[in-house]
mmCIF file as Biopython writes it, N, C-alpha, C and O atoms, coordinates in Angstrom:
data_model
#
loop_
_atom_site.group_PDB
_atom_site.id
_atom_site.type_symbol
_atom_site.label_atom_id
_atom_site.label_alt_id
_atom_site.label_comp_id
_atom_site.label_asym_id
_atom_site.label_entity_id
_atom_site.label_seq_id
_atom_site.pdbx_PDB_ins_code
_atom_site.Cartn_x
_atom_site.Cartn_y
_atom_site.Cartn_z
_atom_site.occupancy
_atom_site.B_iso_or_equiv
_atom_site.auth_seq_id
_atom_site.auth_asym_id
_atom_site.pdbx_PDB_model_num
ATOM 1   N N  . UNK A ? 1  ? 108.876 -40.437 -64.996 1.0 0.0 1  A 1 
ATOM 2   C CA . UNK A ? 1  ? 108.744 -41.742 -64.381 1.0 0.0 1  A 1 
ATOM 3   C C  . UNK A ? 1  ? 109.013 -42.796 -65.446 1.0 0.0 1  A 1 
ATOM 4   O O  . UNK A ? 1  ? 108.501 -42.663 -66.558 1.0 0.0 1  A 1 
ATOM 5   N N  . UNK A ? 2  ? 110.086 -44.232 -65.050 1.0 0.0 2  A 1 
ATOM 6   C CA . UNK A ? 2  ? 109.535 -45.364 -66.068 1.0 0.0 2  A 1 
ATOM 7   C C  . UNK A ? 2  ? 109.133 -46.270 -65.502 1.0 0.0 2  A 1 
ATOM 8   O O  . UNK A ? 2  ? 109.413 -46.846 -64.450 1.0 0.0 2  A 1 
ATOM 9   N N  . UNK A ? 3  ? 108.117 -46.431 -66.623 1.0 0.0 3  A 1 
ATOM 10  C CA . UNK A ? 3  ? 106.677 -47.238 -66.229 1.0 0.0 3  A 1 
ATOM 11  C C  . UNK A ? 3  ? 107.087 -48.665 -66.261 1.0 0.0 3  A 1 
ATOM 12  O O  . UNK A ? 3  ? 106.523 -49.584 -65.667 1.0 0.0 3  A 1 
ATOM 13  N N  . UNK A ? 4  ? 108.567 -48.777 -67.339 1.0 0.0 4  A 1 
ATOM 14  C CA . UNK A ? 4  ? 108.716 -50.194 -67.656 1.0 0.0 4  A 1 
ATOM 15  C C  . UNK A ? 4  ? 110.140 -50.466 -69.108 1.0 0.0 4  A 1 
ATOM 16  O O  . UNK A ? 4  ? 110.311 -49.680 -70.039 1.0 0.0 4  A 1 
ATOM 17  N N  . UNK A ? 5  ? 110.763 -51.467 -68.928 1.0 0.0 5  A 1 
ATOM 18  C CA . UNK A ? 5  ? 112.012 -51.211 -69.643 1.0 0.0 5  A 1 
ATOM 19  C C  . UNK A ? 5  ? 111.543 -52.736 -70.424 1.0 0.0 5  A 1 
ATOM 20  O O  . UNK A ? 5  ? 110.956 -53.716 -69.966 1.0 0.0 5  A 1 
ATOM 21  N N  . UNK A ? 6  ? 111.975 -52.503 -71.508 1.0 0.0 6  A 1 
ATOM 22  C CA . UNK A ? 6  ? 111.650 -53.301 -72.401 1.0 0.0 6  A 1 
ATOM 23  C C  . UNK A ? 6  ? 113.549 -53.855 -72.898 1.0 0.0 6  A 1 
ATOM 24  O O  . UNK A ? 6  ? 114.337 -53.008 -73.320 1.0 0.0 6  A 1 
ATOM 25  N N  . UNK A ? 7  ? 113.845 -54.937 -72.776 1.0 0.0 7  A 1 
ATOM 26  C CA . UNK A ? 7  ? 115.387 -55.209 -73.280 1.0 0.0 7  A 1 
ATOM 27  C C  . UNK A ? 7  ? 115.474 -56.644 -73.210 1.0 0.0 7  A 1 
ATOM 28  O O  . UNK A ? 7  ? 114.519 -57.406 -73.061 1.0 0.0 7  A 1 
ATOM 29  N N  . UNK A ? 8  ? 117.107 -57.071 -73.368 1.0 0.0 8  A 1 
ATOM 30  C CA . UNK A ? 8  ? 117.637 -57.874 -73.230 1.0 0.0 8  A 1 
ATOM 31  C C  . UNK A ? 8  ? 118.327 -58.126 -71.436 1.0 0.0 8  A 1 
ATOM 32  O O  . UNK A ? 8  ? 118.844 -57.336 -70.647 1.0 0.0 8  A 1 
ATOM 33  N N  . UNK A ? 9  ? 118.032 -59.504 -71.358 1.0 0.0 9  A 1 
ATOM 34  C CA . UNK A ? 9  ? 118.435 -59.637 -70.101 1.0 0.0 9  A 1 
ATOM 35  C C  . UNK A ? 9  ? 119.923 -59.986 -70.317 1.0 0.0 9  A 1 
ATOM 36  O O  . UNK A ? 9  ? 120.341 -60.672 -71.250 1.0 0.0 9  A 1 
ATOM 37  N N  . UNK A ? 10 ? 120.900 -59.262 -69.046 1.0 0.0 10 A 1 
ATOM 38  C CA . UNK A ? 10 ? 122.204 -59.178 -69.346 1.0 0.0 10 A 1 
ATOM 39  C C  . UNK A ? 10 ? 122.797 -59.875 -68.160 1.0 0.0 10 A 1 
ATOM 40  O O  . UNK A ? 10 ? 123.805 -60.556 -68.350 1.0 0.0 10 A 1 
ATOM 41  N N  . UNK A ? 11 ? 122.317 -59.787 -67.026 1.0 0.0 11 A 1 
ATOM 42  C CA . UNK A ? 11 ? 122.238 -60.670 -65.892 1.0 0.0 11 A 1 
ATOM 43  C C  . UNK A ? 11 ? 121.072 -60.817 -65.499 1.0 0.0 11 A 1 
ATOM 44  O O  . UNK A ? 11 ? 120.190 -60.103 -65.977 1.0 0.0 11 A 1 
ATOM 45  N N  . UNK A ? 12 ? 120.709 -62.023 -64.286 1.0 0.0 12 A 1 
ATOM 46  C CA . UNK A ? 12 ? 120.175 -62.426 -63.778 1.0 0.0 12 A 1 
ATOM 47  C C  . UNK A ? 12 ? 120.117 -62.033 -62.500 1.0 0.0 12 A 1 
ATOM 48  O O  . UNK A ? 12 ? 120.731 -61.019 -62.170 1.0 0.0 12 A 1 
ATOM 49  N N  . UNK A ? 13 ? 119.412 -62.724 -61.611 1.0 0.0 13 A 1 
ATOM 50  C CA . UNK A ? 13 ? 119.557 -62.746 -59.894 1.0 0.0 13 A 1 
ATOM 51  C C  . UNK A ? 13 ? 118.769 -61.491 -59.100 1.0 0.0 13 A 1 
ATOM 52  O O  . UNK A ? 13 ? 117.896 -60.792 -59.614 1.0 0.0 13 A 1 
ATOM 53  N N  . UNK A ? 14 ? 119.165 -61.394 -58.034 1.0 0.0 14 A 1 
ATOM 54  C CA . UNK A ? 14 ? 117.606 -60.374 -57.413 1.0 0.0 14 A 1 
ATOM 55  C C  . UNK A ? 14 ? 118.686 -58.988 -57.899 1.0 0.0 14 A 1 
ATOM 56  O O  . UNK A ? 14 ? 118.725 -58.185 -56.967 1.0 0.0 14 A 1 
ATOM 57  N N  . UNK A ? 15 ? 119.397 -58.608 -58.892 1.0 0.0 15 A 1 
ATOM 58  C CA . UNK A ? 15 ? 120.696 -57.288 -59.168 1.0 0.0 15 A 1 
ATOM 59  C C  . UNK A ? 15 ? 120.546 -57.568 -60.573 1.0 0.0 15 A 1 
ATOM 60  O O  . UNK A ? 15 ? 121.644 -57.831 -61.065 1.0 0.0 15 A 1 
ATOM 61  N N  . UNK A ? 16 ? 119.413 -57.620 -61.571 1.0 0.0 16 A 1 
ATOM 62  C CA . UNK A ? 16 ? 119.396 -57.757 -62.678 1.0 0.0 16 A 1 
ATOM 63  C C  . UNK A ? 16 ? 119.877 -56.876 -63.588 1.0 0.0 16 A 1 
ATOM 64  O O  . UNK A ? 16 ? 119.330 -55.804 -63.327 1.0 0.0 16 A 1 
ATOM 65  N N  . UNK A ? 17 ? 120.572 -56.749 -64.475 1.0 0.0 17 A 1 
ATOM 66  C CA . UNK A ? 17 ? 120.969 -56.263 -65.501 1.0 0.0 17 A 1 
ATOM 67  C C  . UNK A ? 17 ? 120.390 -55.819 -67.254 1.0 0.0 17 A 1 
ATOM 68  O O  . UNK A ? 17 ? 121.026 -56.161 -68.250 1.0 0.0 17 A 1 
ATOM 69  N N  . UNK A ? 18 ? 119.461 -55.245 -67.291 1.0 0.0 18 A 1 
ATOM 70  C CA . UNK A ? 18 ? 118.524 -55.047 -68.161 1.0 0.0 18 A 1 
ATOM 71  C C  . UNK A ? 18 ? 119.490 -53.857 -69.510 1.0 0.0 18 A 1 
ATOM 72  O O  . UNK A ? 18 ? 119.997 -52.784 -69.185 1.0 0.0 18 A 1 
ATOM 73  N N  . UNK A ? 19 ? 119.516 -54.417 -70.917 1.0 0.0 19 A 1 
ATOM 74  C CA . UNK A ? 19 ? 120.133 -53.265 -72.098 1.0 0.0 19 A 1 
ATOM 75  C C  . UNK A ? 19 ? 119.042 -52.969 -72.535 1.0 0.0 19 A 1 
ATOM 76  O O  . UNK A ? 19 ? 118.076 -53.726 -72.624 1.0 0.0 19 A 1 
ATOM 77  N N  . UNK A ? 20 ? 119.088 -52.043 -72.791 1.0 0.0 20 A 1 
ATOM 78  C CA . UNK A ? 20 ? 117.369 -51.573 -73.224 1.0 0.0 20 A 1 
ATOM 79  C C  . UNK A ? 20 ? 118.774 -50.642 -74.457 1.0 0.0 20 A 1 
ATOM 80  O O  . UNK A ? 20 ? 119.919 -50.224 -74.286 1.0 0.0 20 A 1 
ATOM 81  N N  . UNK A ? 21 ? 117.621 -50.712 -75.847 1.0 0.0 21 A 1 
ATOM 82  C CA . UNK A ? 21 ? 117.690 -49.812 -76.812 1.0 0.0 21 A 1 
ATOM 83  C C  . UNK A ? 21 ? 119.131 -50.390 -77.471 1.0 0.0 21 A 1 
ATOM 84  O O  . UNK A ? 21 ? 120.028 -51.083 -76.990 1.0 0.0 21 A 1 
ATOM 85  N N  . UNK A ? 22 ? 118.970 -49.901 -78.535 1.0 0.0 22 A 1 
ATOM 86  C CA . UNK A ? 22 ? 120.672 -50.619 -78.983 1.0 0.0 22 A 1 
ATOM 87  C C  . UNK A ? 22 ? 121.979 -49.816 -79.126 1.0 0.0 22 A 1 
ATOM 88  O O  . UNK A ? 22 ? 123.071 -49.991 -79.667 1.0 0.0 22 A 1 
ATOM 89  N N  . UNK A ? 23 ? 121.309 -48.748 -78.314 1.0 0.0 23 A 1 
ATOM 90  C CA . UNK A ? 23 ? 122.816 -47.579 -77.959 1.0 0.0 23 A 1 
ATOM 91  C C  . UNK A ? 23 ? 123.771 -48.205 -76.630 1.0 0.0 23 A 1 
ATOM 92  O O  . UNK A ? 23 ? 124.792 -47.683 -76.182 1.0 0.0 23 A 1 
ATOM 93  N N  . UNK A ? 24 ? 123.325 -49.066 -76.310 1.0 0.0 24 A 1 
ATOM 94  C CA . UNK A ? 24 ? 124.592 -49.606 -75.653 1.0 0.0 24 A 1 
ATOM 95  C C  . UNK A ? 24 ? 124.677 -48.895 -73.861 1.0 0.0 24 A 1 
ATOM 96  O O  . UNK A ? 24 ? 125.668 -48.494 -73.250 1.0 0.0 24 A 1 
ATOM 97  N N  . UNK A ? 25 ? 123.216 -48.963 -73.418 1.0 0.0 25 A 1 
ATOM 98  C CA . UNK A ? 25 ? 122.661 -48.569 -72.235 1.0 0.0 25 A 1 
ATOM 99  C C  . UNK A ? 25 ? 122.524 -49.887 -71.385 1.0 0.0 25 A 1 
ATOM 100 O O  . UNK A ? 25 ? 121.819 -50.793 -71.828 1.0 0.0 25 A 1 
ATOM 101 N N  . UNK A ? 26 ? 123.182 -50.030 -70.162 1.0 0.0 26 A 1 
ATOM 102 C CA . UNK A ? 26 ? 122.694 -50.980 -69.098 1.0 0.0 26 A 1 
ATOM 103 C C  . UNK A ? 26 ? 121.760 -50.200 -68.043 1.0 0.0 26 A 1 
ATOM 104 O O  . UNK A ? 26 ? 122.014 -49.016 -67.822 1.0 0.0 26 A 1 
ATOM 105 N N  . UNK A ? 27 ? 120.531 -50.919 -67.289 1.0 0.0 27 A 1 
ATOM 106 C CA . UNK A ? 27 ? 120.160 -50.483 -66.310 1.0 0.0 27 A 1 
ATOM 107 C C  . UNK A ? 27 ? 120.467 -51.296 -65.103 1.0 0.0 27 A 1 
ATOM 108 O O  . UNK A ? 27 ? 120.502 -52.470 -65.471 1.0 0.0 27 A 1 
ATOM 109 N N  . UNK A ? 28 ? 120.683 -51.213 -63.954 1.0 0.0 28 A 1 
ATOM 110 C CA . UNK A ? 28 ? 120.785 -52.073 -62.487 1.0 0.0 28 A 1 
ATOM 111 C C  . UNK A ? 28 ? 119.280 -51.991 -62.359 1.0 0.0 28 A 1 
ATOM 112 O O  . UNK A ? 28 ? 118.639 -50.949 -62.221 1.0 0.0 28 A 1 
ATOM 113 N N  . UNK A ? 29 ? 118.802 -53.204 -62.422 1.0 0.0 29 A 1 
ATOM 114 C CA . UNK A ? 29 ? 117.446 -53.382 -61.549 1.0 0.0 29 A 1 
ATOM 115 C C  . UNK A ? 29 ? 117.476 -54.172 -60.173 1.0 0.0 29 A 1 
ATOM 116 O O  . UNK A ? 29 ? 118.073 -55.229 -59.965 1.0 0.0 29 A 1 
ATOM 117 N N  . UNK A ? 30 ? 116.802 -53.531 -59.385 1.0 0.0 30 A 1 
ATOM 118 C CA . UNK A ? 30 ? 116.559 -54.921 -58.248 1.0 0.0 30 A 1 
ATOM 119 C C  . UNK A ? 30 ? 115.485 -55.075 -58.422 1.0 0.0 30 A 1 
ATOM 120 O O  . UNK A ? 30 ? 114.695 -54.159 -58.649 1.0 0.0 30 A 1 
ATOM 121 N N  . UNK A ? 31 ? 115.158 -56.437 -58.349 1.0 0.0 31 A 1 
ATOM 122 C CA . UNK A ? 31 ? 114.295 -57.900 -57.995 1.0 0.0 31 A 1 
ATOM 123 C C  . UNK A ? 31 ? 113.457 -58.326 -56.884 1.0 0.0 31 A 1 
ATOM 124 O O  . UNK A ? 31 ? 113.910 -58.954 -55.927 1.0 0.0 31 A 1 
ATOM 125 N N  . UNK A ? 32 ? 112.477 -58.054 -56.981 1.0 0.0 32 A 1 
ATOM 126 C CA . UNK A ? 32 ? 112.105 -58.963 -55.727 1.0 0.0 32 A 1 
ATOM 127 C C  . UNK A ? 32 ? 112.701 -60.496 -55.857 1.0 0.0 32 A 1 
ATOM 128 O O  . UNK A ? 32 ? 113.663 -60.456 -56.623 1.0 0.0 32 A 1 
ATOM 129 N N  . UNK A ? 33 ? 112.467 -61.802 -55.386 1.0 0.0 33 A 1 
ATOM 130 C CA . UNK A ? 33 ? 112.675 -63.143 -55.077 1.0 0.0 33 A 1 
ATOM 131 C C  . UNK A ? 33 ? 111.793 -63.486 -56.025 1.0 0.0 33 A 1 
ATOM 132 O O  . UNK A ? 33 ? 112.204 -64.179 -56.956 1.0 0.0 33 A 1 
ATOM 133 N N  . UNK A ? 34 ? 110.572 -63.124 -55.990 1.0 0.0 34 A 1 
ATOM 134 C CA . UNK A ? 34 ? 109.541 -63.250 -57.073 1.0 0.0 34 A 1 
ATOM 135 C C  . UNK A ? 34 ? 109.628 -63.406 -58.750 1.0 0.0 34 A 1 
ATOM 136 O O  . UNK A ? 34 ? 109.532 -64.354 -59.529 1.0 0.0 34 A 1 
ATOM 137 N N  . UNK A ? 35 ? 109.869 -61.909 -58.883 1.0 0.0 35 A 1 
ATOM 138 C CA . UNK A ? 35 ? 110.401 -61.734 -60.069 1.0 0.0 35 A 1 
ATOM 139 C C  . UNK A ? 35 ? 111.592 -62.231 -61.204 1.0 0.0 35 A 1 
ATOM 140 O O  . UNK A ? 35 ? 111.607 -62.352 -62.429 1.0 0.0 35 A 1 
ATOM 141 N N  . UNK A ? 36 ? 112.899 -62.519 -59.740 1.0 0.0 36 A 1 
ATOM 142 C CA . UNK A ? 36 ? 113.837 -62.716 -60.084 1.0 0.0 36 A 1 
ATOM 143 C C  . UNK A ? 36 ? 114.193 -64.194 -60.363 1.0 0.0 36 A 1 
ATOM 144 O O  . UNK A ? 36 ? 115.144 -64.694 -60.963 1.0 0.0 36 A 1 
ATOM 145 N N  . UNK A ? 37 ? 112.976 -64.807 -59.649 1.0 0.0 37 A 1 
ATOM 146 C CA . UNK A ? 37 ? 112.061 -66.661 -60.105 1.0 0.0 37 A 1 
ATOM 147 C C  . UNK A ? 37 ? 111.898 -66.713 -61.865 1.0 0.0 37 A 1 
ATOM 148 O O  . UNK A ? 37 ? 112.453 -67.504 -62.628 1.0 0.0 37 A 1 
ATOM 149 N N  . UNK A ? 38 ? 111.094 -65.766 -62.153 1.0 0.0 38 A 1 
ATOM 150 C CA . UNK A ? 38 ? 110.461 -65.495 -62.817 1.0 0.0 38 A 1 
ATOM 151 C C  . UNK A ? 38 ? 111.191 -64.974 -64.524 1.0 0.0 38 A 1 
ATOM 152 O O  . UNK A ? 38 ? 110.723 -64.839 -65.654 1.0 0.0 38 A 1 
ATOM 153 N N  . UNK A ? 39 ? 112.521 -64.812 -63.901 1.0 0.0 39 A 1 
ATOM 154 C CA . UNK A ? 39 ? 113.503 -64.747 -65.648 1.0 0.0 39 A 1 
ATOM 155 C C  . UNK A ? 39 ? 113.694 -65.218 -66.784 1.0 0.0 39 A 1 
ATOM 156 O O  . UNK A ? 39 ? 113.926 -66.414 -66.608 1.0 0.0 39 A 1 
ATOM 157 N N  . UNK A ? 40 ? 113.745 -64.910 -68.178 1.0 0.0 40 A 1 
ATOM 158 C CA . UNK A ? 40 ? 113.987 -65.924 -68.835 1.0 0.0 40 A 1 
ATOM 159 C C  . UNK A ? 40 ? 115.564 -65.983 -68.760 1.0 0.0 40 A 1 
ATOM 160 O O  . UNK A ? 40 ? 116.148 -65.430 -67.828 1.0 0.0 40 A 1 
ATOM 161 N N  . UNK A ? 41 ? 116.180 -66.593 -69.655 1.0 0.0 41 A 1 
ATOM 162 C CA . UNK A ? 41 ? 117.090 -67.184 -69.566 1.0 0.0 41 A 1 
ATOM 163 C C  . UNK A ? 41 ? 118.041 -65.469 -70.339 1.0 0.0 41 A 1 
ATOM 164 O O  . UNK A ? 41 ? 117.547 -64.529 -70.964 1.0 0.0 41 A 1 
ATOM 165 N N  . UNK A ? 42 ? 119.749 -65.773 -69.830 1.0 0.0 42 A 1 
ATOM 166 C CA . UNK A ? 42 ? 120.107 -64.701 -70.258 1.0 0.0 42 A 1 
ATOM 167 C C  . UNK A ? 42 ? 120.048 -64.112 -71.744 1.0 0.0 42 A 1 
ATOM 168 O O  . UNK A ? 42 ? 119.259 -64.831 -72.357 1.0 0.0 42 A 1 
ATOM 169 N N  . UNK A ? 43 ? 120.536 -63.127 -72.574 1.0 0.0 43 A 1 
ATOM 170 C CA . UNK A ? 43 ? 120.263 -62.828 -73.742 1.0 0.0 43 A 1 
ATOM 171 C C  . UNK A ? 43 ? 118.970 -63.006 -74.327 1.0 0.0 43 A 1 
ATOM 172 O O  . UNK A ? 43 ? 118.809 -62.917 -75.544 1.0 0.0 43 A 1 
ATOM 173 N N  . UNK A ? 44 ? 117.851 -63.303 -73.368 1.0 0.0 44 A 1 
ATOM 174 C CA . UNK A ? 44 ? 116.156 -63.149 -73.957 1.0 0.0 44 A 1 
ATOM 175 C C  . UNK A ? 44 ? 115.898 -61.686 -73.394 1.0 0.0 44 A 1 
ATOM 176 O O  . UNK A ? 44 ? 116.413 -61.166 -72.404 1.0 0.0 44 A 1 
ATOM 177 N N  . UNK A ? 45 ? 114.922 -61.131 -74.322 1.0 0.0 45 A 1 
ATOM 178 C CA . UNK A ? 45 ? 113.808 -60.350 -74.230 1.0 0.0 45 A 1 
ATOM 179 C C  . UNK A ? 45 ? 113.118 -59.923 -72.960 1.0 0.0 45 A 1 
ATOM 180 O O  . UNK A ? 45 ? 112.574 -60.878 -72.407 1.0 0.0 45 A 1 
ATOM 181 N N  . UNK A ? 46 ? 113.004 -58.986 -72.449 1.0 0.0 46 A 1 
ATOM 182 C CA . UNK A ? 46 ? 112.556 -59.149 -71.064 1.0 0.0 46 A 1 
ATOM 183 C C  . UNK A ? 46 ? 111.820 -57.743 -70.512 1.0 0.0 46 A 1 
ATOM 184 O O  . UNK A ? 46 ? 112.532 -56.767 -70.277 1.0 0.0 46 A 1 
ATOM 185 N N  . UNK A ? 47 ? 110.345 -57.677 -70.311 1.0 0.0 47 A 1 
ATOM 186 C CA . UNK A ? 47 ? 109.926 -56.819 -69.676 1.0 0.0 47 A 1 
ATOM 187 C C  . UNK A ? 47 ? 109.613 -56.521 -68.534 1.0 0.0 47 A 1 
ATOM 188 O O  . UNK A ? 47 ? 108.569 -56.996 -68.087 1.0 0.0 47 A 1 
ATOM 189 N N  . UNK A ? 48 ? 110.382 -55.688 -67.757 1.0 0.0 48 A 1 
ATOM 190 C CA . UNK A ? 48 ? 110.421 -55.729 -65.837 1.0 0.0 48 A 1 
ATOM 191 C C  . UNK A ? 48 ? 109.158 -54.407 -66.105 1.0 0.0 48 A 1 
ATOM 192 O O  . UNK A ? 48 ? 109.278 -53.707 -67.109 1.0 0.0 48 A 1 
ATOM 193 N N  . UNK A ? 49 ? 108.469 -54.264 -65.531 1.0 0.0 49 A 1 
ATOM 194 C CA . UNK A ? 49 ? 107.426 -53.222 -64.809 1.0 0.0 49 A 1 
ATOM 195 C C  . UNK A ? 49 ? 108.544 -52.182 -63.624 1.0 0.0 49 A 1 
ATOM 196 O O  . UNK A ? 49 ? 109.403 -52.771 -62.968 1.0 0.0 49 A 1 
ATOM 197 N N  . UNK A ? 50 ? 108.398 -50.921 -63.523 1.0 0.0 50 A 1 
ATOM 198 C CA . UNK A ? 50 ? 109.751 -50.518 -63.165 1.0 0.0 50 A 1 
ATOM 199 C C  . UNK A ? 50 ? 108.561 -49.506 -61.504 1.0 0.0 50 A 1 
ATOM 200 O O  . UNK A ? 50 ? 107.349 -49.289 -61.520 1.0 0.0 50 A 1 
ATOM 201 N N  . UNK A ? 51 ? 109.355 -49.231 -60.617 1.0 0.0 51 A 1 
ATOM 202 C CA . UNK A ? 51 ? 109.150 -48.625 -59.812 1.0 0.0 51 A 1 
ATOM 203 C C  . UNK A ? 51 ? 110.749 -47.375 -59.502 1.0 0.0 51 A 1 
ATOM 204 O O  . UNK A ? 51 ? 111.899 -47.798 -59.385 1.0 0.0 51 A 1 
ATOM 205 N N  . UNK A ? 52 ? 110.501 -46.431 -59.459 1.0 0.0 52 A 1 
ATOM 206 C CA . UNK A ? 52 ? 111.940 -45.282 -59.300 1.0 0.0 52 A 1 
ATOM 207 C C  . UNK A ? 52 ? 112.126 -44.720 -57.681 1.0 0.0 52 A 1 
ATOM 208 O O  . UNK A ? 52 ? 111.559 -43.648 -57.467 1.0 0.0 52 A 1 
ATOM 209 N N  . UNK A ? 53 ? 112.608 -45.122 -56.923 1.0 0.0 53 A 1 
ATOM 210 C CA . UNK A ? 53 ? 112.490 -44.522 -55.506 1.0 0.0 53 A 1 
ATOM 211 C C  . UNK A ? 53 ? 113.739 -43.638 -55.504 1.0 0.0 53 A 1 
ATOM 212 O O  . UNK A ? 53 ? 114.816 -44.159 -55.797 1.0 0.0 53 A 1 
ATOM 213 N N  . UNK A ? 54 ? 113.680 -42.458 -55.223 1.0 0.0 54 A 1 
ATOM 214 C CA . UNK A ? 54 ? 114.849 -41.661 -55.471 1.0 0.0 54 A 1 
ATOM 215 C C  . UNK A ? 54 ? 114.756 -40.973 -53.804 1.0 0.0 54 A 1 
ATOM 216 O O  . UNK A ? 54 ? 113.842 -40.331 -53.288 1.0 0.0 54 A 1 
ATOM 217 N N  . UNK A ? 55 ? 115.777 -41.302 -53.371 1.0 0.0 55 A 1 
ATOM 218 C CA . UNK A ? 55 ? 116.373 -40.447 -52.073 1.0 0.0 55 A 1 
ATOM 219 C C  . UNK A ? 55 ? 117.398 -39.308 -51.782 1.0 0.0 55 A 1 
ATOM 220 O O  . UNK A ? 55 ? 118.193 -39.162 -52.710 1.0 0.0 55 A 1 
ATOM 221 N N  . UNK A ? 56 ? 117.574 -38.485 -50.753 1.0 0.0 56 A 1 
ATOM 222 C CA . UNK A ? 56 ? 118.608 -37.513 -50.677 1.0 0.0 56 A 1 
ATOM 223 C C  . UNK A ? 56 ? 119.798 -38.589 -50.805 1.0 0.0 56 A 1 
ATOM 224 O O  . UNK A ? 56 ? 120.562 -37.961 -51.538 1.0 0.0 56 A 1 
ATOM 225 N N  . UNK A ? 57 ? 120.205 -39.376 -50.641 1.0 0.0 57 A 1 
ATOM 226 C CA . UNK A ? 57 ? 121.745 -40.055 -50.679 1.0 0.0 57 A 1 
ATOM 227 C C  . UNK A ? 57 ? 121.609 -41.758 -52.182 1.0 0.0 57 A 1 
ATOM 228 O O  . UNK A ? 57 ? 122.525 -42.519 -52.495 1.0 0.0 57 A 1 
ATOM 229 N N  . UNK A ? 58 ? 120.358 -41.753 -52.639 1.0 0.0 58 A 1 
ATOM 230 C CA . UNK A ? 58 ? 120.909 -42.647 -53.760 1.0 0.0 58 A 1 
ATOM 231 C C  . UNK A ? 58 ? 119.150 -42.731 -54.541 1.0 0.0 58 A 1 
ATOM 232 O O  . UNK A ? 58 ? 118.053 -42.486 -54.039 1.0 0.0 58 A 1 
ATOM 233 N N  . UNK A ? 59 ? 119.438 -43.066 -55.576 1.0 0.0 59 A 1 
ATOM 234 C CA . UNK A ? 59 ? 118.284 -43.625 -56.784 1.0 0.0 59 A 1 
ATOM 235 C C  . UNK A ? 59 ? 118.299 -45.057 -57.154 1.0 0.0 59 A 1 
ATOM 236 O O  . UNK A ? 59 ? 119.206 -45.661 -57.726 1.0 0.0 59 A 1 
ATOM 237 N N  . UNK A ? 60 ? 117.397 -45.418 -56.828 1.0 0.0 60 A 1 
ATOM 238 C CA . UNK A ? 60 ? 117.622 -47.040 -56.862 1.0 0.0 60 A 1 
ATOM 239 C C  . UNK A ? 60 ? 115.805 -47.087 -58.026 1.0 0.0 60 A 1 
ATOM 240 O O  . UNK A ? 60 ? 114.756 -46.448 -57.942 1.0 0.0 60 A 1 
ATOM 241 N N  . UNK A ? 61 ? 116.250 -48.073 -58.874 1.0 0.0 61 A 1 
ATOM 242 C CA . UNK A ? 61 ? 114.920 -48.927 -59.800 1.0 0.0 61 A 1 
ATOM 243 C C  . UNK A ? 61 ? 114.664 -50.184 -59.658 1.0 0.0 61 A 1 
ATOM 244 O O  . UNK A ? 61 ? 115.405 -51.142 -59.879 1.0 0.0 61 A 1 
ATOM 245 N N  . UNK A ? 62 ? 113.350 -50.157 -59.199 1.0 0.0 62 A 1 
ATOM 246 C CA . UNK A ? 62 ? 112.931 -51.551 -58.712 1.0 0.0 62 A 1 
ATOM 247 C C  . UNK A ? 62 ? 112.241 -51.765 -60.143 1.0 0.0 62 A 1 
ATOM 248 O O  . UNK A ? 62 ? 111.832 -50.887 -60.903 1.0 0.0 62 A 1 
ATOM 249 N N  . UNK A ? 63 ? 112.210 -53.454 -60.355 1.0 0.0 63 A 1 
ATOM 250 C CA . UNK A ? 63 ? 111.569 -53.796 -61.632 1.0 0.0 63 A 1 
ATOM 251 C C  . UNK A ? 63 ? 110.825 -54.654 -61.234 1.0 0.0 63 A 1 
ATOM 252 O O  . UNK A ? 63 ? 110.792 -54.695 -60.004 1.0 0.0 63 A 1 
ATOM 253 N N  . UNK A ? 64 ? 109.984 -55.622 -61.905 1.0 0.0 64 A 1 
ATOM 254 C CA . UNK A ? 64 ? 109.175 -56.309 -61.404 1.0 0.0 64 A 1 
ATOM 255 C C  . UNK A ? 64 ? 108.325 -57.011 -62.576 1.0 0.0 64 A 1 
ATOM 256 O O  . UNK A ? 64 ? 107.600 -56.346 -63.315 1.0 0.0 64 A 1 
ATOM 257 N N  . UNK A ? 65 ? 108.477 -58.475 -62.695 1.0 0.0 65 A 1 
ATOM 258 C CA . UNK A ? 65 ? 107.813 -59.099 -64.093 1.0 0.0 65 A 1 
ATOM 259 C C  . UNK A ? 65 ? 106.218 -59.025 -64.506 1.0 0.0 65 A 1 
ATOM 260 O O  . UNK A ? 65 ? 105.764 -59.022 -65.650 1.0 0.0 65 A 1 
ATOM 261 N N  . UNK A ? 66 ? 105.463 -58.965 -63.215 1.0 0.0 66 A 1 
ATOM 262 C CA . UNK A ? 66 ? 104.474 -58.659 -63.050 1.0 0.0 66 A 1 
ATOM 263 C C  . UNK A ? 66 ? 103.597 -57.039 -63.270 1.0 0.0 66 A 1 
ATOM 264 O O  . UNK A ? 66 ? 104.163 -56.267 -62.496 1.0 0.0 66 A 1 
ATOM 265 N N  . UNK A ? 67 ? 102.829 -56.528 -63.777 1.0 0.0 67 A 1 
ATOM 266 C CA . UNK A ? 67 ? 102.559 -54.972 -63.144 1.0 0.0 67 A 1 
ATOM 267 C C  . UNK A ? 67 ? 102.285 -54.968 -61.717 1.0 0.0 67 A 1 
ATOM 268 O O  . UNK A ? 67 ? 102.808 -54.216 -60.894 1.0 0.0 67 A 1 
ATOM 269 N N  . UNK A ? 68 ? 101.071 -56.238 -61.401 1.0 0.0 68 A 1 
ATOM 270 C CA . UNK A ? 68 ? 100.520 -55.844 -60.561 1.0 0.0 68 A 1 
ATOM 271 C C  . UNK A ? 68 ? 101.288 -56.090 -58.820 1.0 0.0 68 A 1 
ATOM 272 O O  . UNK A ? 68 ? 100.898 -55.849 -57.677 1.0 0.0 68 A 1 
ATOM 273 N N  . UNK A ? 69 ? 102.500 -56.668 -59.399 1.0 0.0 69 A 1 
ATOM 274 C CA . UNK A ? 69 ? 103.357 -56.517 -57.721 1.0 0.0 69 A 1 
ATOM 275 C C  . UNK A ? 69 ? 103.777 -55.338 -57.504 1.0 0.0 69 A 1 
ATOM 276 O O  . UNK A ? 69 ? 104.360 -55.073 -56.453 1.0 0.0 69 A 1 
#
């Protein structure tokens, strides 16, 4: 499970774009409206709280600035 991605924000918007680590890794996060309020500005520091919903037809990571949303 990840609990939470620690990076640079690479995009913005509720389809965030999170580099975590300096091997040159992007993650796709989605956003709630909330969270995605809640950004700093691009190329800052940024810890999303992560949720993993994995289905028979796709894997999607929800992030979230908050833990407790």
């Amino acid at each position: 499970m990840i609990a939470f991605l620690d990076g640079i924000l690479v995009a913005g918007g509720c389809e965030a774009v999170v580099a975590v680590g300096g091997g040159g890794i992007g993650l796709d996060v989605h956003l709630s409206a909330n969270s995605a309020g809640q950004l700093p500005v691009l190329g800052a520091k940024v810890r999303l709280w992560t949720h993993l919903s994995v289905r028979e037809d796709q894997w999607n990571l929800y992030g979230f600035i908050e833990e407790a949303e």
